[in-house]
C-alpha positions in Angstrom: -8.4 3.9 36.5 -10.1 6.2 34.3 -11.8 4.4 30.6 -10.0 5.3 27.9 -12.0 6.1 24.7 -12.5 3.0 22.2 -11.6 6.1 19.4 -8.4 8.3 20.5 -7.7 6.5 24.2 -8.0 10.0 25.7 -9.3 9.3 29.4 -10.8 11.4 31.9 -14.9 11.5 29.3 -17.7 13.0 31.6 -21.1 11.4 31.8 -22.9 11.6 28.5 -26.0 9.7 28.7 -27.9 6.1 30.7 -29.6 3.7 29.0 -30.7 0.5 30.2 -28.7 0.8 33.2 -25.5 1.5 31.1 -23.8 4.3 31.2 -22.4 6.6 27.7 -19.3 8.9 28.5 -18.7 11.6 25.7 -15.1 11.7 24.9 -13.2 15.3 25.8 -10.5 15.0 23.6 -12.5 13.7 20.0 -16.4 14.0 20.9 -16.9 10.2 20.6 -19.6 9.1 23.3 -18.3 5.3 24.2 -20.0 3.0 26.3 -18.7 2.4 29.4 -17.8 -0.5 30.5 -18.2 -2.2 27.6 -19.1 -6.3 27.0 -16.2 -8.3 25.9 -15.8 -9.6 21.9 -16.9 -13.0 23.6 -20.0 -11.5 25.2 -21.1 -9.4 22.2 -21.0 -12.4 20.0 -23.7 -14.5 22.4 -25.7 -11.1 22.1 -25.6 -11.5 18.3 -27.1 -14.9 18.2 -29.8 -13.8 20.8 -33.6 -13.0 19.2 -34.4 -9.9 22.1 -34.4 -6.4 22.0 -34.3 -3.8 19.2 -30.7 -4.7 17.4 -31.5 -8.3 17.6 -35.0 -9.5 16.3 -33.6 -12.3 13.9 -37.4 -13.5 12.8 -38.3 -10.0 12.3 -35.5 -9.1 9.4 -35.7 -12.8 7.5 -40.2 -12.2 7.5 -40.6 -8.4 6.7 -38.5 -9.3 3.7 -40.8 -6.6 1.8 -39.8 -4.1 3.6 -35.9 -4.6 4.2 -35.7 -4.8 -0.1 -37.7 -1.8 0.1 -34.8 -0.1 2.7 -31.9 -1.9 0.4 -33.5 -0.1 -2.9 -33.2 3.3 -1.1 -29.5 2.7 -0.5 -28.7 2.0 -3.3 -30.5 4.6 -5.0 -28.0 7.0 -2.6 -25.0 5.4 -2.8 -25.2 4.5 -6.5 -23.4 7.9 -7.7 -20.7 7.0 -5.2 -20.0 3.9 -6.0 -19.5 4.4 -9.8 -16.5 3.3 -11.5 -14.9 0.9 -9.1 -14.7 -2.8 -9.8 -18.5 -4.2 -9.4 -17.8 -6.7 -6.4 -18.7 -5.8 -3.2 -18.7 -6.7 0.3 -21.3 -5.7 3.0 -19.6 -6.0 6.8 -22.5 -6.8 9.0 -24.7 -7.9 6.3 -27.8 -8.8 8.4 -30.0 -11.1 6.1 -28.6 -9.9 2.9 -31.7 -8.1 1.3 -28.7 -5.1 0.2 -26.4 -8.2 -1.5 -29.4 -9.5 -3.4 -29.9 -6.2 -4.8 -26.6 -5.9 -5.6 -26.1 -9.4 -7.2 -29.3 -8.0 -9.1 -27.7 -5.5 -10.5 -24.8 -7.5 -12.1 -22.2 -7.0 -8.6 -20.8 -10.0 -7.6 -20.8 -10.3 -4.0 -19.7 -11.5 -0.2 -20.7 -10.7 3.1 -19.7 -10.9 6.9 -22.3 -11.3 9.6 -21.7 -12.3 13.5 -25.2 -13.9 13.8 -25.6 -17.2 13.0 -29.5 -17.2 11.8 -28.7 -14.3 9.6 -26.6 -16.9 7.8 -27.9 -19.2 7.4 -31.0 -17.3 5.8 -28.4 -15.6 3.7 -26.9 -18.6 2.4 -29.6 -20.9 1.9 -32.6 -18.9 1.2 -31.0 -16.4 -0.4 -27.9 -18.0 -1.9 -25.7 -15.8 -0.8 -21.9 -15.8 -0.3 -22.2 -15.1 3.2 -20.0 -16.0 6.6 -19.2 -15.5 9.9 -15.8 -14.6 9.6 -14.3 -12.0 6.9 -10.9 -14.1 6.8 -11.6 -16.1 4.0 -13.8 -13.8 1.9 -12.4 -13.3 -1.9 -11.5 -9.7 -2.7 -9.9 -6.8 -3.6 -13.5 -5.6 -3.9 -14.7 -2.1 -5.3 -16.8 -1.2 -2.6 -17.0 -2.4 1.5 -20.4 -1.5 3.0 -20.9 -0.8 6.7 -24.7 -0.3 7.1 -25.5 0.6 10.5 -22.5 -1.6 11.9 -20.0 1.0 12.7 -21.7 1.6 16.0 -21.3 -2.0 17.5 -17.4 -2.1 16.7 -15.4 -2.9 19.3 -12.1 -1.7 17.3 -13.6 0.9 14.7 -9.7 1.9 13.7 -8.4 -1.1 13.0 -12.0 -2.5 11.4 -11.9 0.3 8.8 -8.2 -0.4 8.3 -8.9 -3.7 7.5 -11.6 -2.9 5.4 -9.3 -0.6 3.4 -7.3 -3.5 3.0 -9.5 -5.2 1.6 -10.5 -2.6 -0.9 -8.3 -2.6 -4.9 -7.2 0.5 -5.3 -9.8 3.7 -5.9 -12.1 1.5 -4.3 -14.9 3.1 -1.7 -16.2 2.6 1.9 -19.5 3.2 2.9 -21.0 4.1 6.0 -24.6 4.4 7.7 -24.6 5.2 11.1 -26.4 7.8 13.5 -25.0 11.5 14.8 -25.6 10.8 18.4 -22.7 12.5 19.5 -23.6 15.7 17.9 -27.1 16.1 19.8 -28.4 15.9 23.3 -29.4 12.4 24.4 -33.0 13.6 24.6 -33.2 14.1 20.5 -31.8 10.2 20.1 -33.9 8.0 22.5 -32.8 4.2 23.0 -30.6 2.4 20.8 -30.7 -0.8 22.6 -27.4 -1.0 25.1 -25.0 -3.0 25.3 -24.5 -3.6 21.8 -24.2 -0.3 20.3 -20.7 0.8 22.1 -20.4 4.1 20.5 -22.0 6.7 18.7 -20.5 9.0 16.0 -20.7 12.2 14.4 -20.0 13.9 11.0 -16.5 15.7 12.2 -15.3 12.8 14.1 -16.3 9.9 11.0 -14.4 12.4 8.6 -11.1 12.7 11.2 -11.3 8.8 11.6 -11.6 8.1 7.7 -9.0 9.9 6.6 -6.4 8.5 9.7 -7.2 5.2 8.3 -6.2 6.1 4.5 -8.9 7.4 2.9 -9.8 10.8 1.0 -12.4 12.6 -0.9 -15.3 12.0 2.2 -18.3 12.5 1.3 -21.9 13.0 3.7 -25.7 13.0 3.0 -27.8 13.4 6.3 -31.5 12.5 6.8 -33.2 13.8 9.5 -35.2 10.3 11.4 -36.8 11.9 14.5 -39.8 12.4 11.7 -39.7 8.8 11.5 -39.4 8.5 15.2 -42.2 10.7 16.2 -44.4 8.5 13.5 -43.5 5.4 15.3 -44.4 7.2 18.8 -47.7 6.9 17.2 -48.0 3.0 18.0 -45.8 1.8 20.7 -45.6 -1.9 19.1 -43.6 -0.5 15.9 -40.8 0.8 18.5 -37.8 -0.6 16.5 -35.8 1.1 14.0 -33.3 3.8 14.7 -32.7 4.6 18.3 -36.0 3.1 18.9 -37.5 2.3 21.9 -38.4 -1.7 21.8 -38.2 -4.8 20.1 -41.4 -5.0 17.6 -43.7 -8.6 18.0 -42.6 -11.1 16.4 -44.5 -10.9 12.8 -47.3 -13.4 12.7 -49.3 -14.2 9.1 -51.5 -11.4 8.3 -54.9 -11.3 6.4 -53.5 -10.1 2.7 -55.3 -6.6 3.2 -52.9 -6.0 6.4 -49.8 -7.0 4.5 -50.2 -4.4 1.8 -51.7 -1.9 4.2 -48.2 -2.6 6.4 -46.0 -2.3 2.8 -47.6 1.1 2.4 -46.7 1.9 5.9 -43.0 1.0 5.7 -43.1 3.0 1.9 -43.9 5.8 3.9 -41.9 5.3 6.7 -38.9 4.7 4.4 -39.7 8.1 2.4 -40.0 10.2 5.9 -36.5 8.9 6.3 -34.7 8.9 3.4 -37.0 11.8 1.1 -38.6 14.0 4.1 -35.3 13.2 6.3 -33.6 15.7 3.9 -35.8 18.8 5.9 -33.7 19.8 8.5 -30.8 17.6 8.4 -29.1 19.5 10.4 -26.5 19.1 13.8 -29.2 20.2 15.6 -31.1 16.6 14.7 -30.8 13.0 15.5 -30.1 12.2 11.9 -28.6 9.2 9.8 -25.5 10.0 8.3 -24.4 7.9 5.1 -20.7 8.6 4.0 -18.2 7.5 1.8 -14.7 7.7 1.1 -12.3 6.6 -1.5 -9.2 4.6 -0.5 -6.3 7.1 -1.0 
C-alpha cells in the first residue's frame, strides 16, 4: 500500500530526499515532505530520552546555558509584538530545558511547559524551578500564548497537536511557531536534520493552509535565512549542530575562562547571522527558519 501523508492523507508522494538511510517523500497533493516509514509514538519517545545525534544532545542544552538565554532573548525580542495583549501566561510545547520559560517568568508571564525528555525535566524543574512535565494533560490554562519552538517538525499528529493547542488557548489567544522551510527548497539547500525524529518538514503556504483548518486567523511570518549560519558552522566540523546541521557537537567540557567568553562571542554572532543577517535573502529560494503566529479565531 502506498504511505499516506501525516498532513492531508493524500497517497501516491514521489521520492523527496535520503537521509541516514531514511527515506523523505514530498506530498503531491499539499507539498508536505513526510518521512517514510515513520518510528512509532513508542519508539520516538525512547529517542527523546537518548543523549546521540544532533536533536538529542541533553548535556549540551542544560551546559551552554549562555548561549540558549542568548537564543530565548532573540525570540522574544521577535515574537514580543505578536504576543501583545493576550493574558500573560504561557505554555511552551516542547520546551527543551526551559531557557525561553525563564525569560518569560522574567518578564512577569506566569508559565508551564511540556517536554518528552525526561533530563530536560528534570533540569527544568529543579534547577530552574520551572512548571514543567512530561505530559500536557494536567497543565493549568486557558493560556495567552502556546509556543512550538522547533517542535512542529517531530509531530507525529501536527493537526490534531495544533487543535489541541488551540484548545488550550482563552480566546484571542496566539500560537507560535519556529520551524524550517524544507519543503520549499531542494534537499541540497537544507543538509541533515537528524532522521528519524524530524518526520516532516514544512513550508510557508502549507503552515498557513494548516493554521487556519485548525481555527486560527490573522497568520502572520518573519523568515531568516540560516544557510549563512550553516556555511559558518562548515567552517569547523565539531560545531555541526544547530539547524539541519550535520552532527552532534562534543559533549562541552570546562573551558579556560578566555575560551568561554571567546565561545559567548561566537554564539552572539552566530545568533545575529541567524536572526539579524538571516533577514538578507529570506527568500523561497533559501533554507530559512520560519517563525509564525496566528490568533485563535
Amino acid at each position: 500500500m502506498e504511505p499516506e501523508c501525516l498532513l492531508c492523507g493524500a497517497r501516491g508522494a514521489p521520492f523527496h530526499h535520503e537521509e541516514n538511510g531514511y527515506r523523505y517523500l514530498r506530498c503531491a497533493a499539499c507539498g508536505l515532505v513526510f518521512l517514510h516509514p515513520r518510528p512509532s509514538d513508542e519508539e520516538l519517545h525512547a529517542l527523546y530520552q537518548q543523549e546521540c545525534g544532533v536533536t538529542f544532545h541533553h548535556v549540551v542544552e542544560t551546559a551552554e546555558a549562555v548561549e540558549k538565554r542568548l537564543e530565548a532573548r532573540w525570540r522574544y525580542r521577535i515574537v514580543r509584538p505578536w504576543i501583545g495583549g493576550v493574558p500573560p501566561t504561557a505554555l511552551e510545547i516542547g520546551c527543551g530545558a526551559g531557557y525561553f520559560l525563564e525569560l518569560l517568568r522574567s518578564a512577569g508571564w506566569k508559565v508551564a511547559g511540556s517536554e518528552a525528555a525526561g533530563a530536560y525535566v528534570r533540569f527544568a524543574r529543579e534547577r530552574l524551578g520551572l512548571d514543567v512535565r512530561e505530559s500536557l494533560e494536567d497543565l493549568p490554562g486557558p493560556f495567552g500564548a502556546v509556543f512550538l519552538f522547533n517542535v512542529l517538525s517531530h509531530l507525529p499528529h501536527p493537526e490534531r497537536e495544533l487543535r489541541a493547542a488551540r484548545e488550550r488557548l482563552a480566546d484571542g489567544g496566539v500560537v507560535v511557531i519556529e520551524t524550517g522551510n524544507a519543503a520549499e527548497v531542494p534537499p541540497a539547500c537544507v543538509g541533515w536534520f537528524g532522521a528519524p525524529d524530524h518526520l516532516a518538514h514544512y513550508g510557508q503556504d502549507i503552515l498557513r493552509d494548516l493554521l487556519w483548518r485548525c481555527g486560527f486567523r490573522d497568520v502572520r511570518v518573519r523568515r531568516f535565512n540560516v544557510e549563512w549560519q550553516r556555511r559558518l558552522l562548515a567552517m569547523n566540523p565539531r560545531k555541526g549542530g544547530g539547524a539541519g546541521g550535520g552532527g552532534a557537537p562534543a559533549v562541552p567540557r570546562r573551558r579556560p575562562a578566555w575560551k568561554r567568553a571567546a565561545r559567548s562571542l561566537l554564539s552572539r554572532v552566530l545568533l545575529g547571522v541567524r536572526y539579524a543577517g538571516g533577514r538578507v535573502l529570506a527568500d523561497r529560494r533559501h533554507f530559512c527558519t520560519l517563525i509564525v503566529a496566528a490568533r485563535k479565531r
